[in-house]
N, CA, C and O atoms as a GROMACS GRO file, in nm:
protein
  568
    1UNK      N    1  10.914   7.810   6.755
    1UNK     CA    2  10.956   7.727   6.866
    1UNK      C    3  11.102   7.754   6.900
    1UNK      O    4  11.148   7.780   7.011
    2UNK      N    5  11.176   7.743   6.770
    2UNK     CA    6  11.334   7.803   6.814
    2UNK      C    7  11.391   7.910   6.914
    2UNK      O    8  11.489   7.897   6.987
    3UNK      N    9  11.307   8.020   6.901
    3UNK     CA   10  11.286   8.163   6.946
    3UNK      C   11  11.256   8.143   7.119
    3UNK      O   12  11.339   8.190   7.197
    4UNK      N   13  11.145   8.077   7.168
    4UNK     CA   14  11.145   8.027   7.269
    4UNK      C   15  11.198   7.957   7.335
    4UNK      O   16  11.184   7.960   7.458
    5UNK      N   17  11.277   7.869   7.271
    5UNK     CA   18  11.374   7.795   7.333
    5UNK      C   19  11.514   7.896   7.354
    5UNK      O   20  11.567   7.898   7.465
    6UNK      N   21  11.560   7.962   7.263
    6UNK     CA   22  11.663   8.106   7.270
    6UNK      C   23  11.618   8.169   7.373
    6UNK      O   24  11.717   8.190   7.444
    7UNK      N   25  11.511   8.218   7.429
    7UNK     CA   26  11.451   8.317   7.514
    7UNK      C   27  11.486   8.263   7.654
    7UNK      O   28  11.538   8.326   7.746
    8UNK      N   29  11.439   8.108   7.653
    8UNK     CA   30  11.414   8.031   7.810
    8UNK      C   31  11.596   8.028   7.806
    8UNK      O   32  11.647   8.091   7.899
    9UNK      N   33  11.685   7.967   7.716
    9UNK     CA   34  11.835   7.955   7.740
    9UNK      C   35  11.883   8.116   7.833
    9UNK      O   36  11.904   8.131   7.953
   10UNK      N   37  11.888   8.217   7.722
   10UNK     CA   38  11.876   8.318   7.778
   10UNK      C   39  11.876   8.373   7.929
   10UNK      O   40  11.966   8.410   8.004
   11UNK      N   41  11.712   8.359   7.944
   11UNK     CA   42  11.628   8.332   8.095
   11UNK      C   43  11.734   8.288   8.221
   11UNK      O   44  11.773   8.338   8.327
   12UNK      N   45  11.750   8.191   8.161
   12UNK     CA   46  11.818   8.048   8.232
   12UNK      C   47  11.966   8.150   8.302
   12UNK      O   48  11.989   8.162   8.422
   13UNK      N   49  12.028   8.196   8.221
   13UNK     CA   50  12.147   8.248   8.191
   13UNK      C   51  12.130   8.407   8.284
   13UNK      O   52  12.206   8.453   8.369
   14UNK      N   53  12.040   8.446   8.247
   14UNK     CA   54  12.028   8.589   8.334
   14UNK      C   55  11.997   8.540   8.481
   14UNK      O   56  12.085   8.580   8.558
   15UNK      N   57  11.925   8.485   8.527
   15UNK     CA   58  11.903   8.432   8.633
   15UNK      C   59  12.041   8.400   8.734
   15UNK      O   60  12.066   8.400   8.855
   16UNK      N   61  12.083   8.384   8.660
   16UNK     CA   62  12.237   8.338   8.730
   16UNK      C   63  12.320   8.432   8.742
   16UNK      O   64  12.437   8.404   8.770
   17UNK      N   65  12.291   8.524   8.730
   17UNK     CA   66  12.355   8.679   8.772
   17UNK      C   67  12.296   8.708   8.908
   17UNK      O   68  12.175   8.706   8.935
   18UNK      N   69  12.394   8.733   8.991
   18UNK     CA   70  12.331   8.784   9.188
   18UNK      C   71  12.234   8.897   9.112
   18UNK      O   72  12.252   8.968   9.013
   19UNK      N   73  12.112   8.880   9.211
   19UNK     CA   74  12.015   9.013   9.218
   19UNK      C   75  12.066   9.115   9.196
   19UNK      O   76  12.007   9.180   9.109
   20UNK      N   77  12.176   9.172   9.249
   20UNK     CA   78  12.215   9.328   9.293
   20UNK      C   79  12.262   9.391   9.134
   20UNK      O   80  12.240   9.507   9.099
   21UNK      N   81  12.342   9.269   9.037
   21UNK     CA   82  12.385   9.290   8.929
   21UNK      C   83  12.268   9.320   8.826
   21UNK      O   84  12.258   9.431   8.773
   22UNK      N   85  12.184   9.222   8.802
   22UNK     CA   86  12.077   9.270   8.814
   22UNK      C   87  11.966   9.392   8.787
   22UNK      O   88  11.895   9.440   8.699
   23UNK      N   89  11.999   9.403   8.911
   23UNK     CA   90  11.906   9.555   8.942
   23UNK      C   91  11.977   9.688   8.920
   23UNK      O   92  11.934   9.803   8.926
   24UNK      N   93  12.129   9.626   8.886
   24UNK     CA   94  12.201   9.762   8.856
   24UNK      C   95  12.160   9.734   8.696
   24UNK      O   96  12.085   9.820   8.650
   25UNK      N   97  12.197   9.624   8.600
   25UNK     CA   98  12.126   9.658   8.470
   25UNK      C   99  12.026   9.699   8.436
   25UNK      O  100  12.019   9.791   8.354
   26UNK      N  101  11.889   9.627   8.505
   26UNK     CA  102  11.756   9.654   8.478
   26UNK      C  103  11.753   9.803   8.510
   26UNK      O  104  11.718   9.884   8.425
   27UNK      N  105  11.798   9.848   8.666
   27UNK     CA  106  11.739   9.987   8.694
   27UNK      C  107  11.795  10.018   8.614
   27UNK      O  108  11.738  10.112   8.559
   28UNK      N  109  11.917   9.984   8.551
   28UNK     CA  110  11.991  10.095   8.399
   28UNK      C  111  11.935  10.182   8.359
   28UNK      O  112  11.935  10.305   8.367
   29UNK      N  113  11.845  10.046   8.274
   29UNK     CA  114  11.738  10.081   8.146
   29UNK      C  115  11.665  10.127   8.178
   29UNK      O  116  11.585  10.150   8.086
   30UNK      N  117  11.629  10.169   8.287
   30UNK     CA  118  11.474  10.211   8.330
   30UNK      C  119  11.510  10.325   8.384
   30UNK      O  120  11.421  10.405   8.412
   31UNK      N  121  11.652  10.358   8.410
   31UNK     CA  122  11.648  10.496   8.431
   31UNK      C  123  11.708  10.545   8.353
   31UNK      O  124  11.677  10.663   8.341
   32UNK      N  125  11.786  10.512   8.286
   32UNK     CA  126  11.814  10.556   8.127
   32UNK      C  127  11.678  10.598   8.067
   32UNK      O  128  11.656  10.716   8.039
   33UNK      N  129  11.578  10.488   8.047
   33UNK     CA  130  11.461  10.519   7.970
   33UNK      C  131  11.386  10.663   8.059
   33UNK      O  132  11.300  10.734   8.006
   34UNK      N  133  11.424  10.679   8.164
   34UNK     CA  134  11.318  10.768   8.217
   34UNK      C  135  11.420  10.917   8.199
   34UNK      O  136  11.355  11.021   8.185
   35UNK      N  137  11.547  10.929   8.199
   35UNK     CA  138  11.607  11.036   8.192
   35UNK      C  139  11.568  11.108   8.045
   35UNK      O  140  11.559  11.228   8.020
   36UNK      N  141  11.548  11.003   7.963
   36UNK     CA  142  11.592  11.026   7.818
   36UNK      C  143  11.406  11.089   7.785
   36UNK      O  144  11.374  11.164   7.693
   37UNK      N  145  11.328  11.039   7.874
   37UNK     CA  146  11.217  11.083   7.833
   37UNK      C  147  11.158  11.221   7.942
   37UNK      O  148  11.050  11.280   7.932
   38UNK      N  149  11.239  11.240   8.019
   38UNK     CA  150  11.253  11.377   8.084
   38UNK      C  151  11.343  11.450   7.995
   38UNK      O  152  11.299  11.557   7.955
   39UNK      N  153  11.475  11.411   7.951
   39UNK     CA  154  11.510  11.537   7.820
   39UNK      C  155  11.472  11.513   7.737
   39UNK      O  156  11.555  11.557   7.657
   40UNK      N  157  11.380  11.458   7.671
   40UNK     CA  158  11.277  11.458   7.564
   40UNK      C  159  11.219  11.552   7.596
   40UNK      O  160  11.238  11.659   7.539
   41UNK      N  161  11.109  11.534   7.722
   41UNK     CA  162  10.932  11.633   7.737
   41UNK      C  163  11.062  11.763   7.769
   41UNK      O  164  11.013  11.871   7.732
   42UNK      N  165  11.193  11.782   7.819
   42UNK     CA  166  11.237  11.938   7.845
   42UNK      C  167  11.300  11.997   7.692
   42UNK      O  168  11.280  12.114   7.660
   43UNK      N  169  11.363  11.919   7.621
   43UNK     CA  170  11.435  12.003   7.549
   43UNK      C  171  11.381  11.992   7.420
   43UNK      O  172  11.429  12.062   7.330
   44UNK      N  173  11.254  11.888   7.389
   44UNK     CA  174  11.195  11.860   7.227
   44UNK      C  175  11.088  11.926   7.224
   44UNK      O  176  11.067  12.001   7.129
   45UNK      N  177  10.992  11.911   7.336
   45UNK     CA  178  10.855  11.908   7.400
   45UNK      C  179  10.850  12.110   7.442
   45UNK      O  180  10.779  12.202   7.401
   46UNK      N  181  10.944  12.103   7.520
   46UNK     CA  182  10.963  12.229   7.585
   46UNK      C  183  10.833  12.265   7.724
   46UNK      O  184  10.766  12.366   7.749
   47UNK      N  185  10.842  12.133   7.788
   47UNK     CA  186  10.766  12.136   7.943
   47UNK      C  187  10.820  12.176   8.008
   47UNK      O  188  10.942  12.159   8.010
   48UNK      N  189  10.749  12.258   8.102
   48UNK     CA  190  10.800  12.326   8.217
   48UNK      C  191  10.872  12.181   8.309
   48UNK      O  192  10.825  12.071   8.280
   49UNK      N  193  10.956  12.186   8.390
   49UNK     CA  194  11.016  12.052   8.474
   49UNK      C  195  10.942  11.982   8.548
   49UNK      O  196  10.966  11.862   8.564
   50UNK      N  197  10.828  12.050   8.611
   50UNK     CA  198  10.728  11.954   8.659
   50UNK      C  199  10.623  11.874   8.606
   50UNK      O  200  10.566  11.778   8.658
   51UNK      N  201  10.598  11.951   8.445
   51UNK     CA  202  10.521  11.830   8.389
   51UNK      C  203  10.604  11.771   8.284
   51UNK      O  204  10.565  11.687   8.203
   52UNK      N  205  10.737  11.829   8.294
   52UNK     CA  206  10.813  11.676   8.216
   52UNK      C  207  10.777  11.559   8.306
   52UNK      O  208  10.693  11.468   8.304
   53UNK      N  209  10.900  11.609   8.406
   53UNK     CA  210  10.862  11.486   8.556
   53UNK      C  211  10.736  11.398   8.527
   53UNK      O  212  10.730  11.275   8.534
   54UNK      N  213  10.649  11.476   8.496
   54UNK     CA  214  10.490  11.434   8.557
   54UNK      C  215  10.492  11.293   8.402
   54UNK      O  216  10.464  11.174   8.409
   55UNK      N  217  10.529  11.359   8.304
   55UNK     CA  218  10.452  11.277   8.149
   55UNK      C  219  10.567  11.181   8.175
   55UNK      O  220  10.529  11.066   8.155
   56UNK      N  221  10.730  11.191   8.223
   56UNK     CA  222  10.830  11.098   8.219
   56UNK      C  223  10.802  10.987   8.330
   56UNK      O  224  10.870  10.885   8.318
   57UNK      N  225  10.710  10.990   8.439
   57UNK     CA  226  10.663  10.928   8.548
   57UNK      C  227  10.501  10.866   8.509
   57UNK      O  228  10.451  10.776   8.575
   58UNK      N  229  10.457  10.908   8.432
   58UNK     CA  230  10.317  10.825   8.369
   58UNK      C  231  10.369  10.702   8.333
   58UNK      O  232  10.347  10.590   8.379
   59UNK      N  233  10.464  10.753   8.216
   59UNK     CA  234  10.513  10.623   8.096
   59UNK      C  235  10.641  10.534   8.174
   59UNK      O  236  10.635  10.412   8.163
   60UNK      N  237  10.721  10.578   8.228
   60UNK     CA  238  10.847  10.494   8.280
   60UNK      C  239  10.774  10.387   8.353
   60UNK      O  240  10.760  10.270   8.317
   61UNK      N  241  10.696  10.486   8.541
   61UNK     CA  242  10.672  10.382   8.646
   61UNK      C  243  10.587  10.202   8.562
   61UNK      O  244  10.585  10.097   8.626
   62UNK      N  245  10.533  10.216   8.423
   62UNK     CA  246  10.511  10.040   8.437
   62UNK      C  247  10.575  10.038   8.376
   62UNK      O  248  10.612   9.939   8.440
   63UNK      N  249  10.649  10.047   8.294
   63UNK     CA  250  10.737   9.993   8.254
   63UNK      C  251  10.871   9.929   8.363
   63UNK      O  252  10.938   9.829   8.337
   64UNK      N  253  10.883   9.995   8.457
   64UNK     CA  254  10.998   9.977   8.617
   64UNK      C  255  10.958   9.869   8.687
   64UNK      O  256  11.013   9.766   8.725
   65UNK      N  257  10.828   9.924   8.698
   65UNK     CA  258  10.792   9.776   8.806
   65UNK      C  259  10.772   9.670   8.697
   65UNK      O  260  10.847   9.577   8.728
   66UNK      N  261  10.725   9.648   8.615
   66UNK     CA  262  10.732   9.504   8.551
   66UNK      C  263  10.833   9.476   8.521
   66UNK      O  264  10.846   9.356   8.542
   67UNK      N  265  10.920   9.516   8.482
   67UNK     CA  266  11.083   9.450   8.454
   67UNK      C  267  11.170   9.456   8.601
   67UNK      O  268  11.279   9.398   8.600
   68UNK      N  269  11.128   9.522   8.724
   68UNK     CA  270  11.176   9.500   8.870
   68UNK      C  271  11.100   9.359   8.898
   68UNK      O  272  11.173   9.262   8.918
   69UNK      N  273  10.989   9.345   8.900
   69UNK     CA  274  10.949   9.280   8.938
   69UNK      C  275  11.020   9.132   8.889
   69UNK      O  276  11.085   9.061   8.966
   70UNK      N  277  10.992   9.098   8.734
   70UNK     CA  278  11.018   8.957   8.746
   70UNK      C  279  11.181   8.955   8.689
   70UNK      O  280  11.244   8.853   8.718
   71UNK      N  281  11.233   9.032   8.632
   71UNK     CA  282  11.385   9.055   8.618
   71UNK      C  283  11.463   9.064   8.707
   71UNK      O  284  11.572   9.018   8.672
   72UNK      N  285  11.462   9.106   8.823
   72UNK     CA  286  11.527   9.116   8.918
   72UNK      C  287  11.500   9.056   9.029
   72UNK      O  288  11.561   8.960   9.076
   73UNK      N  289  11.355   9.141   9.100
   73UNK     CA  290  11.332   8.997   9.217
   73UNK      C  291  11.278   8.871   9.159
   73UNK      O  292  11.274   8.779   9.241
   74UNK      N  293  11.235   8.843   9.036
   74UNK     CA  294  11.151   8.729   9.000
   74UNK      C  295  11.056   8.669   9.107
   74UNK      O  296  11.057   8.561   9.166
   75UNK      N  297  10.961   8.794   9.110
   75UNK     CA  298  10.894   8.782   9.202
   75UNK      C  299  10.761   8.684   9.117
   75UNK      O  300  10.737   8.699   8.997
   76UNK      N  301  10.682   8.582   9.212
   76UNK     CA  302  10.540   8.544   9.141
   76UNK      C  303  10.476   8.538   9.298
   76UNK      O  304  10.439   8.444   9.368
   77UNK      N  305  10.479   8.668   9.318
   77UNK     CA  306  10.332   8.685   9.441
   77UNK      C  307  10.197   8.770   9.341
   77UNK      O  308  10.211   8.752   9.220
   78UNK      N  309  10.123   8.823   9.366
   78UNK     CA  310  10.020   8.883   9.334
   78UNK      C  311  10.051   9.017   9.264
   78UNK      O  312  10.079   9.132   9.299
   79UNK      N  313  10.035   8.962   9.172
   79UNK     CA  314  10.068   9.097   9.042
   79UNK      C  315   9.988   9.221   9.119
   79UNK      O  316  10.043   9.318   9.170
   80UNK      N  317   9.859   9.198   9.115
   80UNK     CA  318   9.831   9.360   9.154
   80UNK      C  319   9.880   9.414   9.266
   80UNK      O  320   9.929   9.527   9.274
   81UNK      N  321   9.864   9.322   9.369
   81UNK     CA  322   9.887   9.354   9.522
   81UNK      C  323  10.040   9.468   9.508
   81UNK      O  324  10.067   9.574   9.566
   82UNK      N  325  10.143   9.356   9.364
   82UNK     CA  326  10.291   9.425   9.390
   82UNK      C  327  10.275   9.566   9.303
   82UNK      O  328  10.342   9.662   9.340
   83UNK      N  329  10.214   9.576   9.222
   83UNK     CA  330  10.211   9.635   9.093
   83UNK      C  331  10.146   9.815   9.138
   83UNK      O  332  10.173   9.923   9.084
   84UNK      N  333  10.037   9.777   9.277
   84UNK     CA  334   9.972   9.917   9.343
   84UNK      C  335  10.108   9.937   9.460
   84UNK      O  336  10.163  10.047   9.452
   85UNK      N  337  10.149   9.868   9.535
   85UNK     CA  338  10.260   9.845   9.650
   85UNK      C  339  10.381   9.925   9.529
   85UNK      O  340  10.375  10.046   9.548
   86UNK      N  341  10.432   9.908   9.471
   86UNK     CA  342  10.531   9.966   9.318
   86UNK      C  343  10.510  10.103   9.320
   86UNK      O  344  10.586  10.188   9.366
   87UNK      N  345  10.326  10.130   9.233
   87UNK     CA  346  10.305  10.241   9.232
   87UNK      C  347  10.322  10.350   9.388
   87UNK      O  348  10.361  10.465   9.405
   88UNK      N  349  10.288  10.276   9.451
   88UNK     CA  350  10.266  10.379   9.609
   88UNK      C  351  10.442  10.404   9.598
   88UNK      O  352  10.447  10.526   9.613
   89UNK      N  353  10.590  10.356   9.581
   89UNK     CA  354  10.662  10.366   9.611
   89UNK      C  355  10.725  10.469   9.492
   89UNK      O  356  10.832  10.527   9.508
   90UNK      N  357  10.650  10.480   9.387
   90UNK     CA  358  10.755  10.497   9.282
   90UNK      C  359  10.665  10.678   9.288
   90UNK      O  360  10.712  10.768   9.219
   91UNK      N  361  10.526  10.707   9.388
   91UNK     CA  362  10.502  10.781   9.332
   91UNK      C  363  10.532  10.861   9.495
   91UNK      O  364  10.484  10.974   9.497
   92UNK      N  365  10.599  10.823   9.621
   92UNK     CA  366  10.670  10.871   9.675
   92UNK      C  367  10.812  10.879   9.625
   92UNK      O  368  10.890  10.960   9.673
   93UNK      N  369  10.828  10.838   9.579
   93UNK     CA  370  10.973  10.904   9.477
   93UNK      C  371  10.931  11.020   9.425
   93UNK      O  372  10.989  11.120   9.468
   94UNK      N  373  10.852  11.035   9.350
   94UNK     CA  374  10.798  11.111   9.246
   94UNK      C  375  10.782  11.262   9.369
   94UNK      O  376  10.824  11.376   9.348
   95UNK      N  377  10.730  11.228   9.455
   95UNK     CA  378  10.756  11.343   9.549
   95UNK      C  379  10.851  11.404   9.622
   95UNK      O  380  10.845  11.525   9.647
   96UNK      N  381  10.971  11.307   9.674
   96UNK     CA  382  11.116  11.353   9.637
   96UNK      C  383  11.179  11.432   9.540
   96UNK      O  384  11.237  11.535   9.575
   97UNK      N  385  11.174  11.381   9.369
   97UNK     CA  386  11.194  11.398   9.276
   97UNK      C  387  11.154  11.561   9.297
   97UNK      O  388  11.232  11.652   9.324
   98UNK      N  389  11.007  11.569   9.276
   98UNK     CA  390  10.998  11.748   9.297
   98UNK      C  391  11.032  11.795   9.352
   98UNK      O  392  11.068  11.903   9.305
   99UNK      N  393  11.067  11.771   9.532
   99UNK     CA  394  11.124  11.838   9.603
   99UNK      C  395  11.315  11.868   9.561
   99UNK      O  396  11.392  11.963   9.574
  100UNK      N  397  11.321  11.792   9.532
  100UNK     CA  398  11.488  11.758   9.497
  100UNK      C  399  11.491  11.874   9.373
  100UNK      O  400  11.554  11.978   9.394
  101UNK      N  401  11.431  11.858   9.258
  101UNK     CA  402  11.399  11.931   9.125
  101UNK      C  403  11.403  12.053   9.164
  101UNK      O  404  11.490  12.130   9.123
  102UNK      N  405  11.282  12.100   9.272
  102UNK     CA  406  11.295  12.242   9.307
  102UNK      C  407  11.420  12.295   9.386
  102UNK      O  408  11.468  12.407   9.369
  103UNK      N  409  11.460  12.215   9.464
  103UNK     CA  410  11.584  12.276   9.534
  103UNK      C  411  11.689  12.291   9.452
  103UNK      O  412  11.774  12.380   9.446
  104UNK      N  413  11.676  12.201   9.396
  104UNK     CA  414  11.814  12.208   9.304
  104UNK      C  415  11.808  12.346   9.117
  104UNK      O  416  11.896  12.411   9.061
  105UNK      N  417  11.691  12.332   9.096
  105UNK     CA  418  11.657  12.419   8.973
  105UNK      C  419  11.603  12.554   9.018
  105UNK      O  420  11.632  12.653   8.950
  106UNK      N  421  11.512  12.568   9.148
  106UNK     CA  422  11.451  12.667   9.179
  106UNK      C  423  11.529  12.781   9.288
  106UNK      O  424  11.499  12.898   9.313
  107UNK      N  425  11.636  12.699   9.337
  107UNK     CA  426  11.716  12.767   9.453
  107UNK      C  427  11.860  12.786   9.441
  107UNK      O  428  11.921  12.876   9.497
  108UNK      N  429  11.920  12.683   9.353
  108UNK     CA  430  12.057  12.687   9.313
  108UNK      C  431  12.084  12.706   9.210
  108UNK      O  432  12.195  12.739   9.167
  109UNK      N  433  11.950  12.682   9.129
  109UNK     CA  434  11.959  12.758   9.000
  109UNK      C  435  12.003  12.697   8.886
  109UNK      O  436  12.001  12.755   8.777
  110UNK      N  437  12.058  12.546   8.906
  110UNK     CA  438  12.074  12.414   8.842
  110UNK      C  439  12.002  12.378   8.702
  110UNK      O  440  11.882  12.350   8.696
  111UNK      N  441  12.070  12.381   8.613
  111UNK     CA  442  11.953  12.344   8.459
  111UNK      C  443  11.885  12.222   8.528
  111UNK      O  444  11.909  12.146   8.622
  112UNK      N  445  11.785  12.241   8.432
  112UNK     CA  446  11.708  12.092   8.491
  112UNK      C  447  11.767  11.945   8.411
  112UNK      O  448  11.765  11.850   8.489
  113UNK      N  449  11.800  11.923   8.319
  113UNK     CA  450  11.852  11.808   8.265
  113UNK      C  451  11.979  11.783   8.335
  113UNK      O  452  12.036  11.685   8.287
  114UNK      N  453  12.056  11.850   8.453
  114UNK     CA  454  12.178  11.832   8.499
  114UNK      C  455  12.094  11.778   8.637
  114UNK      O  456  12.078  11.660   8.669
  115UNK      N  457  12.039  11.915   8.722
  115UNK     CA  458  11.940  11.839   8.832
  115UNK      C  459  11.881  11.736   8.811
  115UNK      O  460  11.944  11.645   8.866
  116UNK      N  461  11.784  11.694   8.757
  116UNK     CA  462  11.746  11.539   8.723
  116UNK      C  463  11.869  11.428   8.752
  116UNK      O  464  11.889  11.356   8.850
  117UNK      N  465  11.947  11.443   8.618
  117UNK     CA  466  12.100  11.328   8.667
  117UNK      C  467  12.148  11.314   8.816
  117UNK      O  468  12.185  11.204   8.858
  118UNK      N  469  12.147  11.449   8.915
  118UNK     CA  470  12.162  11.470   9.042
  118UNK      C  471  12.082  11.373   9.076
  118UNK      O  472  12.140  11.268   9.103
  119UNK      N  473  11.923  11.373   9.085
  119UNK     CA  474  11.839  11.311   9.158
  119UNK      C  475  11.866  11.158   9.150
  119UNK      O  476  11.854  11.088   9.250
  120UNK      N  477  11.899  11.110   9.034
  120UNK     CA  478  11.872  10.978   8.972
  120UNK      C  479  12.004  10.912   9.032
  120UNK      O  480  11.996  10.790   9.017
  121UNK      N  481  12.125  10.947   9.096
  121UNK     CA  482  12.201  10.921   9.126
  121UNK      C  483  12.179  10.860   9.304
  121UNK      O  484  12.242  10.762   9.344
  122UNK      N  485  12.077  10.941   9.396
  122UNK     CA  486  12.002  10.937   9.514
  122UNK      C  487  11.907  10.799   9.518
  122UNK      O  488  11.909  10.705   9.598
  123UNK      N  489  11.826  10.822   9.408
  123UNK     CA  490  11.710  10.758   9.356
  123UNK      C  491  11.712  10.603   9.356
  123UNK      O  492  11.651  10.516   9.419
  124UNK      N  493  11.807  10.603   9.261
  124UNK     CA  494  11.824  10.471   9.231
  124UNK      C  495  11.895  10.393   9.421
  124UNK      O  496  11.866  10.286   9.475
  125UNK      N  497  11.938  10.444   9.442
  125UNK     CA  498  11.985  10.336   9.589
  125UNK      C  499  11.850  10.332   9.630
  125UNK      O  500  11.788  10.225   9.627
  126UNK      N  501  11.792  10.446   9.671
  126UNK     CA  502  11.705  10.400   9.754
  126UNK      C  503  11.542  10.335   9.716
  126UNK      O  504  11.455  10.286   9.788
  127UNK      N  505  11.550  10.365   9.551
  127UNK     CA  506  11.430  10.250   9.472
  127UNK      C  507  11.518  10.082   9.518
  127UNK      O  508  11.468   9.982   9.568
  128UNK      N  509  11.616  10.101   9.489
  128UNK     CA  510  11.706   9.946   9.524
  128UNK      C  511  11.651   9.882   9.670
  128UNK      O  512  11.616   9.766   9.692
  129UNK      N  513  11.655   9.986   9.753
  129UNK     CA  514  11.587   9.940   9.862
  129UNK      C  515  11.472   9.905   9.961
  129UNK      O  516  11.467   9.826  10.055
  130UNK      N  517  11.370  10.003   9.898
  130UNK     CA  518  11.221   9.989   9.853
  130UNK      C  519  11.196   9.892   9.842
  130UNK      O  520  11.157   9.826   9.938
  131UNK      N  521  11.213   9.830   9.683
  131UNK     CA  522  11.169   9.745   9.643
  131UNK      C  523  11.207   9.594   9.636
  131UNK      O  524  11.144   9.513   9.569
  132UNK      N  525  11.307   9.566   9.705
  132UNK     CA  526  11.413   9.502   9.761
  132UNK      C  527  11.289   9.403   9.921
  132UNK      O  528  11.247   9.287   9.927
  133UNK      N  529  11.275   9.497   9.998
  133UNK     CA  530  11.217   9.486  10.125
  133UNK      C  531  11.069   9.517  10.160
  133UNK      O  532  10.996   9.494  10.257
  134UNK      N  533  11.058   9.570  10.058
  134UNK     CA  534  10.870   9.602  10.095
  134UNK      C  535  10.821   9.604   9.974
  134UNK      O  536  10.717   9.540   9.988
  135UNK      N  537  10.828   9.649   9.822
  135UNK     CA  538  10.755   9.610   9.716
  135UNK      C  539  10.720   9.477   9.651
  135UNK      O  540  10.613   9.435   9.608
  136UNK      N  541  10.864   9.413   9.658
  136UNK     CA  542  10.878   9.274   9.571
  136UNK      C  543  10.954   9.142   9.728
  136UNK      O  544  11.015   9.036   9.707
  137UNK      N  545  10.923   9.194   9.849
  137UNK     CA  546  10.984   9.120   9.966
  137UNK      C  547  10.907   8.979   9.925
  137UNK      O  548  10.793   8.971   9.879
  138UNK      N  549  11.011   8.856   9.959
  138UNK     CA  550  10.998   8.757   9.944
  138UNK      C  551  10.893   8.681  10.081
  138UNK      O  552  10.844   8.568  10.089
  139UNK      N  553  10.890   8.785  10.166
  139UNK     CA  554  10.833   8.747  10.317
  139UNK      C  555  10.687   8.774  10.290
  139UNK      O  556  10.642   8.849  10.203
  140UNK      N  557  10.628   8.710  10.367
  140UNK     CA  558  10.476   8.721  10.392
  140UNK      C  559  10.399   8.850  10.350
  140UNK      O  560  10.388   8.932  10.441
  141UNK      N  561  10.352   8.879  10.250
  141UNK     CA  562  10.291   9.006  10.256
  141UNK      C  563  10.157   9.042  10.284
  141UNK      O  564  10.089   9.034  10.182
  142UNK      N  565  10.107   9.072  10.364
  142UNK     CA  566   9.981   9.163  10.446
  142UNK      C  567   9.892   9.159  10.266
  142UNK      O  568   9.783   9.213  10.250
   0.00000   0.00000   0.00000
């Protein structure tokens, strides 16, 4: 019971941080967690860059949207509705991401653990804004 009561204080306490602060911690961790598991599958694993991408984008995207979702927007609309609306956004990223990956590794010739950091720097504003206005929007959703 103690533990839960620590958790909700906590709760209570994060909440009171503006959104934007927020979403700069949460996306932190979540793009921290996703860099670290793209130089994992490149430099432990030894994947070619597109199926790092590919195995670092299986495991990150739920882990992103569930901690976007109620960590940041504290959203309680329809888990799935947000959770496929998430995926559709995170896996047009994911198609950026390659395009970006190849230009930058395939044409300029960029290591890929440096290109990646490039991308994630792009990325993150515009996941901020995604999901901000059309994944987790507080307005009426279709």
């Amino acid at each position: 019971m103690g533990l839960i009561r620590l958790y909700k204080t906590i709760e209570n306490i994060w909440f009171m941080i503006p959104e934007k602060i927020r979403f700069l911690l949460v996306g932190g961790f979540n793009t921290l967690t996703a860099y670290l598991l793209f130089v994992f599958f490149i430099e432990i694993v030894n994947l070619h860059y597109v199926y790092a991408l590919s195995c670092m984008f299986i495991i990150n995207v739920n882990i992103s949207i569930l901690t976007m979702r109620y960590y940041v927007f504290r959203s309680h609309s329809n888990l799935l509705k947000e959770y496929f609306k998430g995926w559709n956004v995170y896996i047009f990223l994911l198609g950026l991401n390659y395009a970006g990956l190849y230009l930058l590794i395939d044409v300029l010739k960029i290591r890929e653990i440096i290109a990646q950091a490039i991308y994630l720097v792009f990325s993150t504003i515009v996941t901020y804004l995604i999901h901000k206005y059309i994944t987790f929007s507080k307005s009426k959703q279709l």
